[in-house]
N, C-alpha and C positions, 0 to 999 in steps of 0.2 A: 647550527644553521643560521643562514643570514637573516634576518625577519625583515632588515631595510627592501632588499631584493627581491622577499618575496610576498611582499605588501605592493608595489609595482605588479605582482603578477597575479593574485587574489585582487575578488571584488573588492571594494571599498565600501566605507559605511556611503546609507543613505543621507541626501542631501535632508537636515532639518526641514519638517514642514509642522507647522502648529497643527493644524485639524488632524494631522494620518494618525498619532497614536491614539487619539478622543474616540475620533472614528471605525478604529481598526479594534479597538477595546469593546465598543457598542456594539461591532457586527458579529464580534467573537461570543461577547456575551448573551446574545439573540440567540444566535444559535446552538450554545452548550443550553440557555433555557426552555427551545424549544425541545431537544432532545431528553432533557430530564422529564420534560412535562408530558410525553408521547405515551408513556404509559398509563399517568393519570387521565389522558384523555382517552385513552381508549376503555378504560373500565370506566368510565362517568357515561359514555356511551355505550357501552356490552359494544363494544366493535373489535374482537380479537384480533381480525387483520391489522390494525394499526401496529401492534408493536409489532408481529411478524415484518411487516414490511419495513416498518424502521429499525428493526435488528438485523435485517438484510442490507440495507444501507448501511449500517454502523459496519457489520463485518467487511464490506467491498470497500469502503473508505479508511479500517484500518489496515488492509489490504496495500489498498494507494497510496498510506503514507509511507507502508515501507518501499513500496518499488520508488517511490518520488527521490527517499534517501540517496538510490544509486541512479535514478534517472535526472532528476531535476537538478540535486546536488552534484553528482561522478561524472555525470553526463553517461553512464552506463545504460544504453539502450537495450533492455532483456527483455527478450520473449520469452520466457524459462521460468517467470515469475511464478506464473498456474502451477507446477512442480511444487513448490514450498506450500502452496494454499493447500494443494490435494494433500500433499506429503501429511502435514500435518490432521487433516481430517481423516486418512487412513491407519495414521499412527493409532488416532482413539479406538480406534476400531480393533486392529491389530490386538491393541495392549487389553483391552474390553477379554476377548478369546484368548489371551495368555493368563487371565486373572486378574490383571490388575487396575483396580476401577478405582482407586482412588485421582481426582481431577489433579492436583499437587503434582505427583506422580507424572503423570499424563503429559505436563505442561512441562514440566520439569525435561522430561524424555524427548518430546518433540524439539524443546528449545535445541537441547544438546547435540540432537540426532540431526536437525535442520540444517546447524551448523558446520556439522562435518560436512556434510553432503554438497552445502555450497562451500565451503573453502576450499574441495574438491575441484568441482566446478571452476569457481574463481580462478583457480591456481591455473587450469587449464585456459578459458575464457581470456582472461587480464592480461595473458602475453600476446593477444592481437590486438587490432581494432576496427572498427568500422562495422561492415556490412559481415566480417568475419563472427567479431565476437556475437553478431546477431542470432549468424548463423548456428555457432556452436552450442550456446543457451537454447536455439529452439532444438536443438538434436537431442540434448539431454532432456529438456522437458517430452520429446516426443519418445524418448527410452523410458521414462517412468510411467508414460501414459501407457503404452504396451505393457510394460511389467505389471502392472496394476489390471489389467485387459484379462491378463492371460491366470491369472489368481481366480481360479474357477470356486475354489471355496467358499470367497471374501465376495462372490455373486458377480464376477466377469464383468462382462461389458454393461450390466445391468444394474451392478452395485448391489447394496445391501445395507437392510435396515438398523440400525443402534438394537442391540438387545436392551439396554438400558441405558440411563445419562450418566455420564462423569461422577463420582459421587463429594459430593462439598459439606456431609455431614446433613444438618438440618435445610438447607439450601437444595440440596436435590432435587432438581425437578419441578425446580419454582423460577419460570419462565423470566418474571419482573428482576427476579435477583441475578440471572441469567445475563439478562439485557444491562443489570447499573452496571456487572463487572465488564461487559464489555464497552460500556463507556468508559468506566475509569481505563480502562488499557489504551481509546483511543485516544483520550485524554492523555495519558502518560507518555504513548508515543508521539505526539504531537508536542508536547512539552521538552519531552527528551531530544524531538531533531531540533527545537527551535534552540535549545540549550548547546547543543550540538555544533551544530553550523556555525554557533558563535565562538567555539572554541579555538583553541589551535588546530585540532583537529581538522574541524571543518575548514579551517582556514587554510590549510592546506589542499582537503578535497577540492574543493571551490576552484581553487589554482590549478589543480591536476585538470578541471574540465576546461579550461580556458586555454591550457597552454603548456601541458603536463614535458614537455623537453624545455621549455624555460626554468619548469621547479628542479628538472632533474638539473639543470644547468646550477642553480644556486647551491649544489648538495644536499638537497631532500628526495631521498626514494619515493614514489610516486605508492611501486605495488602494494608495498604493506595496507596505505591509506585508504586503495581502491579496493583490495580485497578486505578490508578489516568494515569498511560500507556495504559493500556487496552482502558479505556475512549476516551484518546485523540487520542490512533491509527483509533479508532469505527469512530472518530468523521471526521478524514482524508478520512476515505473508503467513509462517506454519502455524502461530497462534490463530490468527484468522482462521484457517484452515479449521482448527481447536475449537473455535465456535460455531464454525459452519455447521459440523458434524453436530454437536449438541444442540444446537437449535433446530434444525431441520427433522434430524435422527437419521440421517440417512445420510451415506456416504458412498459417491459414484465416481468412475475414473473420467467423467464428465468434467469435473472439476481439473483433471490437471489437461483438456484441453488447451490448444494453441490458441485458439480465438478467445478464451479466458485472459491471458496473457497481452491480448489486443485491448479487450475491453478494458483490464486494468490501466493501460498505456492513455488509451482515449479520455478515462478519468481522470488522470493526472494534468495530462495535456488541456482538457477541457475548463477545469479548476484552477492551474494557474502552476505551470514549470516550475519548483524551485524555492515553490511559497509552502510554507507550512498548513495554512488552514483550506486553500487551494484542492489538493487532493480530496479532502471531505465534501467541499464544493463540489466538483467534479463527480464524485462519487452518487450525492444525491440529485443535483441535477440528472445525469443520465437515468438512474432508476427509476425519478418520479417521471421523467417524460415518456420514458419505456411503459410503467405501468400505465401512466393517461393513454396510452394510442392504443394498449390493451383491451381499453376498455371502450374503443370505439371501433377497431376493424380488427378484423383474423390477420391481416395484412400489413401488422404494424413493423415487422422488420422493413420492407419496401418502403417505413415512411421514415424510420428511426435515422436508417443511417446516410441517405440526403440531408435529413435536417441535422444533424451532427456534425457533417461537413462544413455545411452554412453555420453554424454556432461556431466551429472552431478556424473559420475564415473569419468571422466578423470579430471573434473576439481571442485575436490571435494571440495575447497574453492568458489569456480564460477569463473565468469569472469572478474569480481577485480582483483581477483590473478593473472591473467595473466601479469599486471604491474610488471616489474623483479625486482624494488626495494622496492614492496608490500609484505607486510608479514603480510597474517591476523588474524594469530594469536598470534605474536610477543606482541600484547596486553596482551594476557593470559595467556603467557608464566613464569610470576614472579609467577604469582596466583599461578599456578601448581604448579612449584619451592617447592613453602610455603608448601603446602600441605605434 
């Protein structure tokens, strides 16, 4: 492959700026400490809702970071996301009623299972574009939503409760240890796209969203790049999914709704296209303003999704950008240039 050619058609590094790493270091580490600290502060208060609610945040943002993989990164705009979230929360469930309650196991199965399902998908999806591939993501997630529908055992349209939790040995069912593992995954995956993007890999993806018959132009195939993203963002949302189910206990074809796969999108977009810690932004942002208008009117979807629209008018990068020495598109900037 040519790499002069396709350095022309991938982003470019960011322009140095002294404060953005100091900066970007301090808001990152804010917020990994307030989320360690979410547990300590709800038992110093006896306030159980505190972790529940920020382990609901943690799941919807590790969520976001994988759709962001194929949306922010691929430019792969998927409504189909919800699919891999449920997928995986019915898996537990599934495997629960065949026997097999070891978590390992569980996580193991979903990862594996996730993956076919969207390279499936992919392989179908990836040879269109636009308002197509939209299309076709949201058909398959509206096939799994009905399959799931019509599972009159697994509790229909109604769902159905966990008989018991995942089992982790002495960890079982101990909510705190529930919550660090799901930071460390969101952690991980966050760590892994940023490690990612920087690769050749990424450095490829990145080009395939920019200008993907220019990369084909240089002799790099595009599909492998786009479906091998696709895969592993699918494969982020079913562990999600993995948590959902165990924290909740309950497991509904709710979750592989189409406006799941909205709200996932709106996170992403809200937090910041493309950026890494973005998605988690995104993530809590919308939940906590959801839950504050909860707690003032019965009426709070009429207030939520106005004022979502004005957040993501005024802050048409998201909430990354709001860092003064963040420029998020200072990446894309040479690329254009070229053009």
């Amino acid at each position: 492959m040519n790499h002069s050619s396709l350095a022309k058609t991938a982003p470019g590094p960011a322009p140095a700026h002294p404060g953005r790493p100091l900066l970007t270091t301090a808001v990152v580490a804010l917020l990994a400490l307030a989320l360690l600290a979410a547990p300590l502060y709800g038992a110093a208060t006896d306030d159980s809702y505190v972790l529940t609610l920020v382990s609901r945040i943690l799941v919807f943002a590790l969520a976001a970071v994988g759709l962001n993989l194929a949306l922010g990164y691929g430019g792969m705009v998927s409504m189909g996301h919800s699919m891999y979230l449920g997928l995986g929360a019915y898996l537990v469930l599934l495997m629960h009623s065949a026997g097999v309650d070891s978590g390992w196991l569980q996580l193991a199965a979903i990862a594996g299972i996730s993956a076919v399902v969207a390279l499936g998908v992919g392989w179908v999806a990836l040879r269109t574009q636009g308002i197509a591939f939209i299309m076709i993501t949201l058909a398959f997630a509206q096939l799994f939503y009905y399959l799931f529908v019509s599972l009159k055992a697994y509790g229909g349209d109604e769902g159905m409760r966990l008989a018991q939790a995942s089992q982790f040995g002495a960890l079982t069912g101990n909510r705190t240890a529930l919550y660090y593992s799901l930071l460390a995954c969101l952690g991980a995956a966050a760590y892994g796209t940023h490690r990612l993007v920087g690769s050749r890999f990424g450095l490829v993806l990145r080009a395939t969203r920019l200008n993907e018959r220019r990369v084909k132009a240089v002799g790099t195939g595009a599909l492998p790049y786009r479906l091998a993203a696709y895969v592993l963002s699918a494969v982020v949302c079913a562990v999600a999914g993995f948590f959902l189910a165990n924290l909740t206990g309950f497991v509904s074809p709710a979750y592989l709704e189409w406006t799941v796969s909205g709200e996932l999108i709106v996170m992403v977009v809200l937090g910041g296209v493309g950026t890494v810690v973005g998605p988690i932004l995104g993530a809590a942002g919308m939940l906590l303003v959801e839950e504050g208008l909860k707690g003032l009117t019965d009426y709070w979807p009429m207030i939520l999704g106005p004022l979502i629209i004005l957040m993501v008018l005024g802050l048409r990068r998201g909430l990354w950008s709001m860092l003064p020495a963040h420029d998020p598109d200072a990446a894309e900037a040479p690329a254009k240039e070229r053009k």
